[in-house]
N, C-alpha and C positions, 0 to 999 in steps of 0.2 A: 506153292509159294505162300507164305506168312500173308495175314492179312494186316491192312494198317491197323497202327497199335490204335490210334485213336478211335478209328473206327468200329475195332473190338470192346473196347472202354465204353463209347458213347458219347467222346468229348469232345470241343472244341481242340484244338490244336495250338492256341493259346490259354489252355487250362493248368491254373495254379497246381503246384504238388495235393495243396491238400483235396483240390478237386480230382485228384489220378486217384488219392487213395483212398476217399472216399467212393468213386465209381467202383474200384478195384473190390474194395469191403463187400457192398452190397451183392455186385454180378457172382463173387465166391463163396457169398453164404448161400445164395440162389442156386448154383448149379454143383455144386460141391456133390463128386461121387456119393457119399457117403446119405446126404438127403435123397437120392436121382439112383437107384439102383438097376443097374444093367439099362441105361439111358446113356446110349454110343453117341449120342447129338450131346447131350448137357457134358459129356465127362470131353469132350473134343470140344467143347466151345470153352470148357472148363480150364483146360490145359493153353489155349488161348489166352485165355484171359490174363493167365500169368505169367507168359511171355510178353504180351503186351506190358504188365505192370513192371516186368523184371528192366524193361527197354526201358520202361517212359522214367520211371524212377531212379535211373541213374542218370544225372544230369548231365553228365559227358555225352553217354551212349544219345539221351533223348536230341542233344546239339551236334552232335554227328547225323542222327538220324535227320532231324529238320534241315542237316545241308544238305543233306543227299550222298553222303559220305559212305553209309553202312543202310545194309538193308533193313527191313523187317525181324530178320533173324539175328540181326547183329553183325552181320556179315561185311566184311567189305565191298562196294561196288565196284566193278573196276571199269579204265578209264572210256570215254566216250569212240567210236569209231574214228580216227582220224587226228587223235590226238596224244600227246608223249611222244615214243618213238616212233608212232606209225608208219606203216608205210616202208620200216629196213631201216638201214643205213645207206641206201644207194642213192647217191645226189644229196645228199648230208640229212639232216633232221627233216623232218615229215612236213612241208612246202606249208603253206597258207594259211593253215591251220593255228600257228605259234601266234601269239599277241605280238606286237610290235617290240616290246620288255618284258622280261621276267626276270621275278627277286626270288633269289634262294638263300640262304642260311646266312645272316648277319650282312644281309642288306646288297650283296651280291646279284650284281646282274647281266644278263646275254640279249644280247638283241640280233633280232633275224635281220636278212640283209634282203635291201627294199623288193627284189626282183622275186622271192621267194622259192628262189630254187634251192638255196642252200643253208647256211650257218655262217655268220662272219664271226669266227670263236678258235683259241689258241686249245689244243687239249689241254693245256696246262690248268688252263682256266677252268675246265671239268671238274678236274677234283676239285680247287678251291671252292665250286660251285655247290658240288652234289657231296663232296668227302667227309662233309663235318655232319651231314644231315644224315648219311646213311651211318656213320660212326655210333652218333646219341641212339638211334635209332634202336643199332643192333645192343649197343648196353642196356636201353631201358628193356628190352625183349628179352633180356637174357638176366636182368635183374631178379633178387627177391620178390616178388608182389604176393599179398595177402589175398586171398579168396574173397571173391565177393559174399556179402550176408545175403540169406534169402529168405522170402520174406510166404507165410502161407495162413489161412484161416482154417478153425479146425474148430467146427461143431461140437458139441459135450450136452447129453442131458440133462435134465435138471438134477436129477437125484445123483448120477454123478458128478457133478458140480461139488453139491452138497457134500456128499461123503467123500471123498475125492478115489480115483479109477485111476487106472493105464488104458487110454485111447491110441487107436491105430489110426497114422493118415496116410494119406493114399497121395504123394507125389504126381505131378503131370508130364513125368516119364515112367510112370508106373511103380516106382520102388516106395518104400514102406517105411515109418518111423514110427515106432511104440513113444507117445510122450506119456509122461507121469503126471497127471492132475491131482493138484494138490485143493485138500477138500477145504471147501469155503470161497474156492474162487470162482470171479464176479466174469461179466461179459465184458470184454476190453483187456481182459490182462492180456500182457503178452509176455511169454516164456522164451527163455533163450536155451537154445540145445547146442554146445558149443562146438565147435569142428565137423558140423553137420550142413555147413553151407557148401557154396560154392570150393573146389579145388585150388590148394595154394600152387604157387609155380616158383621152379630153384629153389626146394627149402622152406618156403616161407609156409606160414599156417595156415589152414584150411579154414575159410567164412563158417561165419555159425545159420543157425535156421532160427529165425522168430517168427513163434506161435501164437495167431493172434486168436484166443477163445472166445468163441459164439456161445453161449448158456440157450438151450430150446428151452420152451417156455413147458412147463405142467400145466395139465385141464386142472386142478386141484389146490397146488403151494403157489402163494406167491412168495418172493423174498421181500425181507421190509430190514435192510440193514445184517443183524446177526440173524434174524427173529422171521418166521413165519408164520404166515396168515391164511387162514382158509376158512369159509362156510361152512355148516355141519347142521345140517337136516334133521330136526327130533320132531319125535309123536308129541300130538299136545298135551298126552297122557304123561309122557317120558318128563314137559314142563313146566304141567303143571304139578305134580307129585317129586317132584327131585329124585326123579330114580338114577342109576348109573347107564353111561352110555359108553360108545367104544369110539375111539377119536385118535384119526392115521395122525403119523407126523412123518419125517424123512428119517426116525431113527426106529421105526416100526410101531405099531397100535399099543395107547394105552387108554384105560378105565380112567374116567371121571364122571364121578357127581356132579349131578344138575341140581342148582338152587330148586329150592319148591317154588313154585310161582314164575320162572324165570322166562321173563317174554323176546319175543322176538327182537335181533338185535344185541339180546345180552351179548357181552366181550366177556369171555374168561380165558385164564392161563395155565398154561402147562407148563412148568421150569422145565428147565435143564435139556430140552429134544430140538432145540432148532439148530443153528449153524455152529459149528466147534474149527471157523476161522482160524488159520495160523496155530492148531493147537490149542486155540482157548479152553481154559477150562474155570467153570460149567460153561457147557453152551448156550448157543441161545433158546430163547422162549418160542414156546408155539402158543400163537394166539386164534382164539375159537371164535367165529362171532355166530348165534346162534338164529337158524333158521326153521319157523315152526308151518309142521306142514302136515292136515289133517287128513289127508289119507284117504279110501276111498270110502265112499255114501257110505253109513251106519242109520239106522231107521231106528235103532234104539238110543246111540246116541244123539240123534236129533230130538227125542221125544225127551231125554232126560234132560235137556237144555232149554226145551219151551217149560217143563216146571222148575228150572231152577231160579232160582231167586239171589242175587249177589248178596252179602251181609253188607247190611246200612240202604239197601234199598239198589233201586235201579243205576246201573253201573255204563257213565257214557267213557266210552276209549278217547275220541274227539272232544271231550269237553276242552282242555288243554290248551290242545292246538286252534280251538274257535277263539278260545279269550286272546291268543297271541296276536293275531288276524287283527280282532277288533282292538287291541291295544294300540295296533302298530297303524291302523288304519285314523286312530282318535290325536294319534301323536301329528300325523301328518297334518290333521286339518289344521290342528293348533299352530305347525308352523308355517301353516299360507295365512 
């Protein structure tokens, strides 16, 4: 037996759409096969999860489900012990059970007769009662209907983000869709794969599937727009001498020159290697912000740094930042 949707989600039972598909986002970038490998708890809680979303997010199904109409699975409930035609036809309609009235199709109504043993009703009045409700019935069931859309999250690396891939996702009946990622796309897009939803019925067209893409994050690139950013570790030898150094980007390693002198903190740029969005062309930049890092004990170069001597004499780094301090500290008194 399905468990309650809401209960799978996490949610109140009076929770707004955007609160379904918020929960929904979250618990399926969490348990997604593809993060959870050979994890028979996460890929069952996983497939869960979006049945419950599949329920809650159709507003018909979620207001059938809240009457009590359809189960967990979508299923119809059927009727209570003792009631419709319980009981046969023997001694008429099913005793005590029936309401005092009932309205059927365009305001049509039967009333049980006080003693409860039977029906005070003409057959005739059957059909007119029950004829036109089972008529619509069987055309709407036998109508065209379009497939429902279905709706799934689907993980992507960084760097294929970037360069754009074909990702495999792993459905929660187990079947498979190769999507196409196209390169430069952000976290949030979502892709439509047309006639990959839900089954049409009589003809009518098949739902599509929209793909909503998770980007995993790199130890390394961050994205800033077209353009990425990343730290990059040099000798203090490598900044203070302007030698060349070797600097990743997502379109592979290339050489650049270090300023002579160039301190911790410098930003410099690479054209043309970061994101080639929609086809852009040139790409975007990769920007360097530089980190200096001296590396283990040297006994000779600490000896060569106690006789060196800065040109113009002795050389404070903080000078700068003390006059700021006191600048800002003289401004304040002046306005108390």
């Amino acid at each position: 037996m399905a468990q309650d949707p809401y209960q799978v989600l996490g949610i109140k039972r009076d929770a707004s759409a955007d609160d379904i598909k918020r929960a929904y986002r979250t618990l399926a970038r969490k348990l997604h096969p593809d993060l959870n490998p050979g994890d028979a708890d996460a890929e069952s809680r996983f497939k869960a999860v979006n049945a419950a979303h599949d329920l809650l997010s159709d507003p018909d199904k979620r207001g059938r489900f809240d009457r009590g109409e359809i189960d967990a699975e979508g299923q119809e409930r059927g009727p209570p012990p003792g009631s419709g035609f319980g009981g046969g036809f023997g001694g008429g309609f099913g005793g005590g059970n029936w309401r005092e009235h009932a309205e059927g199709p365009q305001g049509a109504r039967y009333r049980r007769r006080a003693g409860g043993g039977g029906a005070d009703f003409d057959p005739s009045d059957f059909d007119d009662l029950f004829g036109d409700y089972f008529r619509q019935s069987e055309a709407r069931s036998n109508g065209p209907q379009r497939g429902r859309d279905a709706q799934y999250a689907l993980t992507v690396s960084f760097l294929d983000a970037i360069r754009g891939a074909t990702s495999r996702l792993t459905l929660p009946d187990g079947r498979t869709l190769d999507v196409k990622i196209p390169a430069g796309i952000e976290s949030g897009t979502v892709l439509r794969l047309r006639g990959r939803g839900g089954p049409g019925r009589n003809g009518a067209a098949d739902g599509d599937a929209l793909i909503e893409i998770v980007v995993a994050p790199h130890p390394v690139f961050t994205r800033d727009g077209d353009a990425i950013r990343l730290d990059l570790p040099v000798s203090m030898r490598e900044a203070v001498l302007g030698e060349r150094v070797t600097v990743p980007t997502p379109q592979g390693n290339v050489a650049m020159k270090l300023p002579e002198g160039a301190d911790a903190g410098t930003v410099l740029r690479v054209r043309g290697k970061g994101i080639a969005a929609h086809g852009k062309v040139p790409a975007g930049d990769v920007y360097v912000t530089l980190r200096i890092e001296i590396g283990p004990r040297d006994a000779a170069l600490a000896d060569l740094l106690r006789a060196w001597t800065p040109p113009g004499g002795a050389f404070d780094p903080r000078a700068a930042l003390l006059a700021e301090i006191d600048a800002a500290a003289h401004a304040s008194g002046e306005a108390a």
